[in-house]
C-alpha positions in Angstrom: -14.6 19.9 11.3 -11.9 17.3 10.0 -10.5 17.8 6.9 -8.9 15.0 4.6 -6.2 16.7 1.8 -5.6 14.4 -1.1 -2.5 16.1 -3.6 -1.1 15.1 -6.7 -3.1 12.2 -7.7 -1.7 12.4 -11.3 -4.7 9.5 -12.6 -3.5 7.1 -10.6 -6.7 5.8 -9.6 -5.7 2.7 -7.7 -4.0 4.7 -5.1 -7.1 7.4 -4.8 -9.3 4.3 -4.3 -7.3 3.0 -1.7 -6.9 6.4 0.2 -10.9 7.2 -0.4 -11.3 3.4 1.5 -9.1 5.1 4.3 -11.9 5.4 7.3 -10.5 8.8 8.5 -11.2 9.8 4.9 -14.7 8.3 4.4 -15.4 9.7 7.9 -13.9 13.6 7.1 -16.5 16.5 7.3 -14.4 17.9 3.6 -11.8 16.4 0.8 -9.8 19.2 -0.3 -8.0 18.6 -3.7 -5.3 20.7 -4.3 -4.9 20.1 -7.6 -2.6 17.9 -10.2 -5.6 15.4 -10.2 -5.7 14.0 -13.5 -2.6 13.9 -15.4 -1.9 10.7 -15.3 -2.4 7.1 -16.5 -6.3 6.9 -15.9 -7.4 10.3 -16.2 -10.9 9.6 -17.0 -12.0 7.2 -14.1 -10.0 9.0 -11.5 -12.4 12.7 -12.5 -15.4 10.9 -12.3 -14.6 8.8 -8.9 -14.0 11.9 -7.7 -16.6 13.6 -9.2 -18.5 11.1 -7.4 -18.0 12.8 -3.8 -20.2 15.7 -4.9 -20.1 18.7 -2.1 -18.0 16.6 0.5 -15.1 17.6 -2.7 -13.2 20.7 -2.6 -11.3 21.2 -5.8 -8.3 23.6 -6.7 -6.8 23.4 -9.6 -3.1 22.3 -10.3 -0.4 23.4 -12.5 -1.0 20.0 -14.8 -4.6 20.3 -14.5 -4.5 23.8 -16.1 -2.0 22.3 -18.8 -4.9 19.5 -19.6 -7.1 22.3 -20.3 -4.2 24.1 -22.4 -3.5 20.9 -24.2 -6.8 20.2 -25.0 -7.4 23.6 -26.7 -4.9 22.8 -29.1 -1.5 24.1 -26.7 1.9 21.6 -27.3 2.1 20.0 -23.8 5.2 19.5 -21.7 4.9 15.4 -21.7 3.5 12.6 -23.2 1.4 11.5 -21.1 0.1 14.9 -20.6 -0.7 14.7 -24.2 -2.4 11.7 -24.0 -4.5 12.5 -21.0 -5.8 15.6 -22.7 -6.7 14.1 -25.5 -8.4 11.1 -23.4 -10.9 13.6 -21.1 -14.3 14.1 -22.4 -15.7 17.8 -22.6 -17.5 18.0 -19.2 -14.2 17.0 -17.7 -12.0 19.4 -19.6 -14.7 22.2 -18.4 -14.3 20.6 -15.0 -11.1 21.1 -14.7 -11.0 24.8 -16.5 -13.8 26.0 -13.6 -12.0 25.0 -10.8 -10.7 28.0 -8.5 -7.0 28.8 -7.7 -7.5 28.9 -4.1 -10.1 27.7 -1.2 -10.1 29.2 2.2 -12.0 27.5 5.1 -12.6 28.5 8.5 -11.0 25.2 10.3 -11.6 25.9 14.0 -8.2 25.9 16.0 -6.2 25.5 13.0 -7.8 29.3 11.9 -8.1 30.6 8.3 -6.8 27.9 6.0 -6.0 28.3 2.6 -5.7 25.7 0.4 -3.6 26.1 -2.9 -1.4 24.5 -5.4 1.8 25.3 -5.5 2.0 28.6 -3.5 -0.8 31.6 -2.7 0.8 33.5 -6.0 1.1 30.7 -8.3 0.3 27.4 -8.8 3.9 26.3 -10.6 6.0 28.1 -7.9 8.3 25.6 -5.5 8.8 26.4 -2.1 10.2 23.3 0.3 10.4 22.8 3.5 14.1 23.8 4.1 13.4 26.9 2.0 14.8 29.9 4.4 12.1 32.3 6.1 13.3 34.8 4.3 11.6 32.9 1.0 8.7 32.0 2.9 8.1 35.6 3.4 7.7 36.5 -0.4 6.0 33.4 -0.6 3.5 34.1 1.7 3.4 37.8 1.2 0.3 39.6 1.7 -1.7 36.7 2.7 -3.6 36.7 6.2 -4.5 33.4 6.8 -3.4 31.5 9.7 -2.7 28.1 8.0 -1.8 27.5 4.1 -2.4 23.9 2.6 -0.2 23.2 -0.7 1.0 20.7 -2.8 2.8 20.5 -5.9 6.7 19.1 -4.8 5.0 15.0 -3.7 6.8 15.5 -0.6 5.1 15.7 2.4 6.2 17.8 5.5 4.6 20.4 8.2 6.3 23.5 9.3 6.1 27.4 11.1 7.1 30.0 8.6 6.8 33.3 10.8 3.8 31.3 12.8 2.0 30.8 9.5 1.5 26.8 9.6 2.6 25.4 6.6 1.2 22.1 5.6 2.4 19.9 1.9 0.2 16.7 2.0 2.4 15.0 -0.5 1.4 13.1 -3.4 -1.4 10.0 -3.6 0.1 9.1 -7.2 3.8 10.0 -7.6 5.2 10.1 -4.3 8.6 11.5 -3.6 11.1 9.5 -0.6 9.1 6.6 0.2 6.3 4.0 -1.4 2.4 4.6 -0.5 -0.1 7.1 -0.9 0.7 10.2 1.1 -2.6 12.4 2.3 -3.2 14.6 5.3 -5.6 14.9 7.5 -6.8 18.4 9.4 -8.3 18.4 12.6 -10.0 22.1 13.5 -11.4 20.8 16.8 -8.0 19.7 18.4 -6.2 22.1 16.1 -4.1 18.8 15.2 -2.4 18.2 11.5 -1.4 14.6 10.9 0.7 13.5 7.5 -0.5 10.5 6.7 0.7 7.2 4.4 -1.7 4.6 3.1 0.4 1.3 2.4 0.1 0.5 -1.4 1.7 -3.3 -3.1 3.3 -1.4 -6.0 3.7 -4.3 -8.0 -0.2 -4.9 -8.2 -0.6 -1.0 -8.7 1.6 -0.8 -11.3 -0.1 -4.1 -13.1 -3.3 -2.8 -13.2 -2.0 0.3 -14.3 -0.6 -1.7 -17.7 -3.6 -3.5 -17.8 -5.9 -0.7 -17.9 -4.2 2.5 -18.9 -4.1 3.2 -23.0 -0.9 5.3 -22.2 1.5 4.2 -25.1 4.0 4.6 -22.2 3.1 3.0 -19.6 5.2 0.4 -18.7 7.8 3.3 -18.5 5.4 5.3 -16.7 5.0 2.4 -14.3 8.9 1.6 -14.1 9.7 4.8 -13.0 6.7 6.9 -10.7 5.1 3.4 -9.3 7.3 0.8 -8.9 10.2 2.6 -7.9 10.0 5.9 -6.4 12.6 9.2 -6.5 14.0 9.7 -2.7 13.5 12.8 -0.9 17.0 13.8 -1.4 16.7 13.4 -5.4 13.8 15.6 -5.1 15.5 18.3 -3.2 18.7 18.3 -5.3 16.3 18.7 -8.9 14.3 21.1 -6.9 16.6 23.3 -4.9 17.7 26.3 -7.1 13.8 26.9 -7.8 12.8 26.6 -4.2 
């Protein structure tokens, strides 16, 4: 079985479009989600494009995808465009979103019990990086028994040991974090082989569609700061740091 990851879309459907067109991605036996899907600029096409994969979709749900659901039961939300998308998704998609599980765990050949998650195994808002010490790993990873853990939540991709638990963070497809493109993952269970992945994107023609088509009051701001420029890995790390 091969496994494709796709993290942190955030709405941005012309980078999901372009990593679905990927041929190790239309090709992969699963898509795993895990989660921050739709908070974004195009929150309503991106849910049902990828409501469109049916089974060959694994979903777990993000941090932001839980505050959709918040924010469209009347909760204040913790940005704009949060509020916006909320207010954009139709009911099906706001019960799509509250249904989807916190965790997945798949049998993945060589690679062992994988578990796929959000943020960490105990919460799906909790930062953990790859230069975190083992010592955090271990209360990270606490109680769990599986062989490999898949998460996402920080945009920045990276594979590591923590106490031979194989840690895997796809990245993000929509906001990514130290370089342009649309970061994904793909899991091999046959050759026991993880591979970070980076489909090319023209940012300029993302982020002009993006105007075009998003009714985010903010876009263009939106745009100006998460497509056409992007926040280097060692911006990330500083703003994360004391939380991970």
């Amino acid at each position: 079985m091969r496994i494709a990851v796709l993290s942190d879309v955030h709405g941005v459907l012309p980078a999901l479009e372009a990593v679905l067109s990927e041929p190790d991605v239309a090709a992969a036996d699963l898509i795993v989600l895990t989660g921050d899907v739709a908070a974004g600029p195009m929150p309503v096409e991106t849910l049902d494009l990828l409501v469109s994969l049916g089974e060959r979709a694994l979903w777990v749900r993000g941090n932001a995808d839980r505050e959709l659901v918040e924010i469209a039961g009347g909760k204040a939300g913790p940005f704009a465009s949060a509020e916006w998308a909320a207010k954009e998704l139709r009911r099906d998609q706001v019960a799509l979103l509250s249904g989807m599980p916190e965790r997945w765990t798949v049998e993945l050949g060589r690679l062992g019990s994988t578990l796929f998650v959000h943020g960490t195994p105990r919460s799906d808002e909790e930062i953990v990086l790859v230069d975190s010490s083992i010592e955090r790993w271990g209360e990270v990873l606490a109680g769990e028994s599986a062989d490999t853990v898949v998460l996402g939540n920080t945009h920045m991709p990276f594979v590591r040991l923590a106490d031979r638990v194989l840690v895997v963070n796809p990245g993000s497809v929509g906001m990514p974090y130290g370089r342009h493109g649309a970061q994904w993952a793909l899991l091999d269970g046959e050759s026991g082989a993880v591979t970070l992945r980076n489909t090319p994107l023209d940012a300029r023609r993302v982020g002009e569609r993006l105007v075009a088509e998003s009714g985010f009051g903010g876009i263009e701001e939106w745009v100006a700061e998460y497509v056409t420029s992007v926040y280097s890995d060692a911006e990330a790390l500083a703003a994360f740091g004391k939380r991970g």
